[in-house]
N, C-alpha and C positions, 0 to 999 in steps of 0.2 A: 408690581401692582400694589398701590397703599391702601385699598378697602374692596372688602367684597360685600353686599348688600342679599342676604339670602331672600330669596321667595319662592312660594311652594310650586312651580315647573321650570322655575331657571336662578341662574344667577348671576348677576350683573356687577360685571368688574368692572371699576374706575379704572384709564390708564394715569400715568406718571400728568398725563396733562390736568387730571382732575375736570374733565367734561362730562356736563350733562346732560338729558335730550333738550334741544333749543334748534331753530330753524335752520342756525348757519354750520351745527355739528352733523357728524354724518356717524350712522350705525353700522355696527358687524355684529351677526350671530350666527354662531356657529353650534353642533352640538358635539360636546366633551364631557366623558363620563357618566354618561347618562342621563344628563342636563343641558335646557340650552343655554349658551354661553352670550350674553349681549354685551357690547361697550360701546359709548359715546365719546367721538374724537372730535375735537377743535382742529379745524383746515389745516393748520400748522402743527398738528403733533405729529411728532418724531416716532411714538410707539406707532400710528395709524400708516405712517410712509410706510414703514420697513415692515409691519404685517400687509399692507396693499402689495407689497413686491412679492412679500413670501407666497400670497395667494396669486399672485401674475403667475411666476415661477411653477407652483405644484398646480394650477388650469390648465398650463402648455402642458406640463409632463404629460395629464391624465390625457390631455389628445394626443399625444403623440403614442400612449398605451393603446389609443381606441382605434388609432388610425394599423396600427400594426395588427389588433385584433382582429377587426374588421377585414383583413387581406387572409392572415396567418388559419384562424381560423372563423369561417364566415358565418356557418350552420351556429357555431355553440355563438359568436356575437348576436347574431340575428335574434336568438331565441331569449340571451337574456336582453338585451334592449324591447323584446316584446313585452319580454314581465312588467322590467322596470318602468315602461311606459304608461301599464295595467293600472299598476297602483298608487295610490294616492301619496302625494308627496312625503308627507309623514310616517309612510312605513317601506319608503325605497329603501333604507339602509339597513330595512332588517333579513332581509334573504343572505346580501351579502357578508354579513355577520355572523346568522346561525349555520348556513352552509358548510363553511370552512370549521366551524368549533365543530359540529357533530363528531365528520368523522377522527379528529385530534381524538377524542372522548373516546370515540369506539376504539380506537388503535389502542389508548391508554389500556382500557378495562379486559382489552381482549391479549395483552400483550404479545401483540405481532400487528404483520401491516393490514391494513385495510385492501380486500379485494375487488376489485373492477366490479362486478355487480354489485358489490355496496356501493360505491362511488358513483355508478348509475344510480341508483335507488334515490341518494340522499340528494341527488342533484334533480331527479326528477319531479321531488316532493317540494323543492324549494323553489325551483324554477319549471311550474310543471309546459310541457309542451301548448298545449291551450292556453291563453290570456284568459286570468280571473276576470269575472265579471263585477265589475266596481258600478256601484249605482252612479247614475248622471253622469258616466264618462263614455263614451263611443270607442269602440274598439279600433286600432291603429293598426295598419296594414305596413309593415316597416321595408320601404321603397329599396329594390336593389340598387348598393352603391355604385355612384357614377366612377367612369375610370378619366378621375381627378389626378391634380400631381401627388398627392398624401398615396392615394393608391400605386401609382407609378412607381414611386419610392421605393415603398413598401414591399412590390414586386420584386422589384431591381434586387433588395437587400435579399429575400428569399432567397433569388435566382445564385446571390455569389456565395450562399451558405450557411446563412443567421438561422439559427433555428432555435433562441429564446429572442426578446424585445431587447432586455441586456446586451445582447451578444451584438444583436445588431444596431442598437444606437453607437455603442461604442465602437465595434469594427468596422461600420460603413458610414465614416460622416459623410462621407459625398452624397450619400443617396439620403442622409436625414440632419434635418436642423439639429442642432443641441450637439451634447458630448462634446467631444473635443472639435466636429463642427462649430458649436457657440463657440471657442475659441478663435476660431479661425476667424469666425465672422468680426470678432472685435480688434483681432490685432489685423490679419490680412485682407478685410473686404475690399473688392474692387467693383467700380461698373464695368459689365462684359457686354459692349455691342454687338451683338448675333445676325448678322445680314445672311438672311436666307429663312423661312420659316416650313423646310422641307423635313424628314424624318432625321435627316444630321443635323439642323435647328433644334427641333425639340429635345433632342438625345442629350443636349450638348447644354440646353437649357435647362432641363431639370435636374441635370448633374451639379451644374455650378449656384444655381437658385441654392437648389437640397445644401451646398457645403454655405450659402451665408452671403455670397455676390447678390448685386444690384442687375439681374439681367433684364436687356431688354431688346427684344429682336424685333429687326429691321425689315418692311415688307412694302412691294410696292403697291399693297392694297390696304392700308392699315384700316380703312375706313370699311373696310367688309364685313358684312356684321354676321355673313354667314363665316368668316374665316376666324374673325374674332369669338363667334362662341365655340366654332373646335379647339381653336387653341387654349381659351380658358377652359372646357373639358379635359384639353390633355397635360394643361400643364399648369392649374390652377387659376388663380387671378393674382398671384402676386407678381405675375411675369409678364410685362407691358407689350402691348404692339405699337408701334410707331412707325411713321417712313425711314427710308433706309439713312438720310441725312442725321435729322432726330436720334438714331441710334447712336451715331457717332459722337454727337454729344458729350463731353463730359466723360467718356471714355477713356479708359486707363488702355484698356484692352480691346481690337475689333477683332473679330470672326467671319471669315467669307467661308459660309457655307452656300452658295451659293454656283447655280450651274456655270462649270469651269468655264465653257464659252460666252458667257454673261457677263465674268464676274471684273474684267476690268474695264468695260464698257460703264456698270453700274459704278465701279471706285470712281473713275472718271468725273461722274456725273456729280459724287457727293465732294468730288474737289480737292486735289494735292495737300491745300495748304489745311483742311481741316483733317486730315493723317499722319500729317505731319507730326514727328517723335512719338505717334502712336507703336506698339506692339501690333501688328496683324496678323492672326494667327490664320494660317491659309490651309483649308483642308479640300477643296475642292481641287478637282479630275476635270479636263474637258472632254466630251466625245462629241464626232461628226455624227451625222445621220445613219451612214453606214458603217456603228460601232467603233471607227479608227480613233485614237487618239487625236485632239485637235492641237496638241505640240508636243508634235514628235521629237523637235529639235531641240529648240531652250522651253525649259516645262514653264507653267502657268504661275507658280511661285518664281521664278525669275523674272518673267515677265511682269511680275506687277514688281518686284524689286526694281526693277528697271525703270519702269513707269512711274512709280514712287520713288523717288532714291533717299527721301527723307523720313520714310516709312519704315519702322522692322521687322521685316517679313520673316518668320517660321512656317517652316512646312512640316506638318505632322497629321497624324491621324489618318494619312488616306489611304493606309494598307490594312484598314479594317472595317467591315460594316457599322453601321451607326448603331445596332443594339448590343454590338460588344463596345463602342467607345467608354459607356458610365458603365461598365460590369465586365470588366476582363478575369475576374476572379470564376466565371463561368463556364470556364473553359479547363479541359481536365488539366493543365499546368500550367506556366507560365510562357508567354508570350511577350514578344519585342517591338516595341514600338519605336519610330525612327524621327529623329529632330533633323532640318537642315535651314541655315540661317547664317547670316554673315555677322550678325551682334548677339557677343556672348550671354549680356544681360538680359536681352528679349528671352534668348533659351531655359534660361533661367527661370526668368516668368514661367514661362508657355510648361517647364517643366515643373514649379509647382504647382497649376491649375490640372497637369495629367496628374501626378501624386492624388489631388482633390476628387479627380475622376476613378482613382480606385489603381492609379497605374503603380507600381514601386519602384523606387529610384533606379533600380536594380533589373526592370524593364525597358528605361530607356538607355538610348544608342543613339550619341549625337554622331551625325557621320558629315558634318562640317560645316563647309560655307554655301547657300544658297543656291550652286550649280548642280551640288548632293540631292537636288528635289526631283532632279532629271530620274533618277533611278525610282526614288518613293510612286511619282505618278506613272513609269512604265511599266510597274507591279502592279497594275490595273490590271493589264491584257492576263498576265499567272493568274490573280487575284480570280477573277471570271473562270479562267477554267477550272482553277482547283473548286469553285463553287458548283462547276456542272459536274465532275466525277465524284463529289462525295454527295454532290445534292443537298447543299446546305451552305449561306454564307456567314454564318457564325462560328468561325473559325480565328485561328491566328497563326502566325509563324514566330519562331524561335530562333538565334543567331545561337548556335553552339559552340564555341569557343574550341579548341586542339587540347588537347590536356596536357599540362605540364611539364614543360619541359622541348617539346613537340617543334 
């Protein structure tokens, strides 16, 4: 900064551009040290880019704070988004200020820690439970949050063990944008066509959304607008519905989550040659009407290998329920999930979009070429029973090795 301009409630820094208020300049003010802070930037200045990104940058952070608040804990979000709503723009920042120094001050002077009914005390005096009555403002009834994908995330990360915001941007990018998600997103994004938009659709789409992918799932009703507003409830708006064609599109990657006896009728229909050198990752089961498997002989992942042969079919995922596929860390230990596939480099893929989903390298278990699917989908019929005797399909199984030697 080459001049500062003092006036008696702020002061107004020139950037390096040397701009000042004029129609086609644009303003920032912020407040810093107990002053507000104003500058005037010309369209092309370099200080105004790189503070615009730093304010992009620390916007997302604070939602992505709010969004985890909001889940982690709801009551104390609720109450302070009540206050802050209360009062006038001008003294929002001061609760959150004096709150935090009080009790610093009381620990100092008292030397020892601050006990739980102070910390009630001071938090009730600064964010009291009733909304202040602020003249000419109406009191705001703060709507319970819908269960969005922010929410779903949010949950998901709970569920595998995060129990700071820290802990969980950084240990769960599958289930949150940012941390070494935002990495992902910028060296490995892909688009991921999701044909099906059933409970393994969405599971499978707010995992891959959440790590940074272009998802967009494939429906033969895209135009429902009763389907279209559940699925934006469940899984936000950044995650498109299109026809099942549409999906394929521009895809790196397809997904047939879709019912196993549908599912190459519908590949069929969207056309050999637009699959062609596609990855398909194939997680669907078929069953008859009465419960049987509907290929018993060559499984459903061979059968579309077959029917595609220009296709790279992996079959995985389908020895687990769809709310353990984005949260295997759920389960009291670790669990094995199974690849089979004829092209080593599809596996590849497929295996680091499970890595994405939360799986560790050290979880999967390629057990080979495309005719290995035959086993993955006859672990349906176990899969079911082990779900009647424990009464619960959030489970997983483990492949235990011999020890040593053995």
């Amino acid at each position: 900064m080459s001049e500062q301009l003092q006036h008696p409630a702020r002061t107004q820094q020139r950037p390096t551009c040397q701009a000042g208020p004029g129609a086609d300049n644009s303003m920032l003010l912020w407040p810093e040290n107990g002053m507000m802070v104003q500058t005037w930037h010309a369209p092309d200045c370099a200080d105004h880019q790189r503070w615009q990104q730093e304010r992009e940058v620390g916007a997302e952070e604070v939602r992505r704070r709010g969004e985890w608040a909001a889940v982690a804990f709801p009551a104390g979000y609720a109450r302070l988004q009540a206050v802050l709503q209360a009062l006038p723009a001008e003294q929002r920042d001061t609760p959150f200020v004096a709150a935090p120094t009080e009790p610093a001050t009381l620990q100092a002077a008292q030397h020892g820690f601050v006990i739980l009914p102070e910390w009630a005390e001071i938090l009730d005096r600064h964010f009291p439970p009733a909304q202040p009555q602020v003249e000419g403002q109406t009191r705001q009834r703060l709507a319970p949050a819908r269960e969005t994908a922010p929410v779903a995330r949010v949950a998901a990360g709970l569920a595998l063990g995060a129990r700071s915001y820290d802990q969980w941007r950084t240990a769960y990018p599958a289930v949150v944008g940012g941390g070494s998600g935002r990495d992902r997103r910028s060296v490995n994004a892909m688009k991921i066509g999701i044909l099906g938009t059933g409970n393994v659709g969405r599971a499978l789409a707010v995992g891959w959304a959440g790590a940074g992918h272009d998802v967009v799932l494939g429906s033969r009703r895209p135009d429902d607008t009763d389907l279209r507003a559940e699925l934006a409830a469940a899984l936000g708006e950044g995650v498109r519905v299109v026809d099942p064609s549409s999906a394929v599109v521009g895809a790196e990657v397809v997904v047939n989550a879709t019912p196993g006896t549908a599912s190459v009728p519908l590949l069929a229909e969207i056309g050999a040659s637009a699959l062609a050198g596609k990855v398909l990752l194939d997680v669907s089961v078929g069953f008859t009407e009465d419960g049987a498997l509907s290929h018993p002989g060559e499984s459903l992942g061979e059968e579309i290998q077959r029917t595609f042969p220009d296709t790279r079919v992996v079959k995985t995922l389908c020895t687990v329920d769809a709310r353990l596929m984005g949260a295997p860390d759920s389960l009291e230990g670790p669990s094995t999930i199974f690849l089979s596939g004829d092209d080593a480099q599809a596996k590849r893929t497929v295996g680091g979009l499970l890595n994405e989903l939360g799986w560790p390298t050290e979880s999967l278990l390629d057990l080979g070429g495309i005719t290995t699917a035959r086993g993955q989908e006859h672990y349906s019929l176990l899969f079911l029973g082990i779900a009647g005797a424990i009464g619960s399909y959030g489970f997983g199984i483990r492949v235990v090795p011999p020890t040593r030697g053995q």
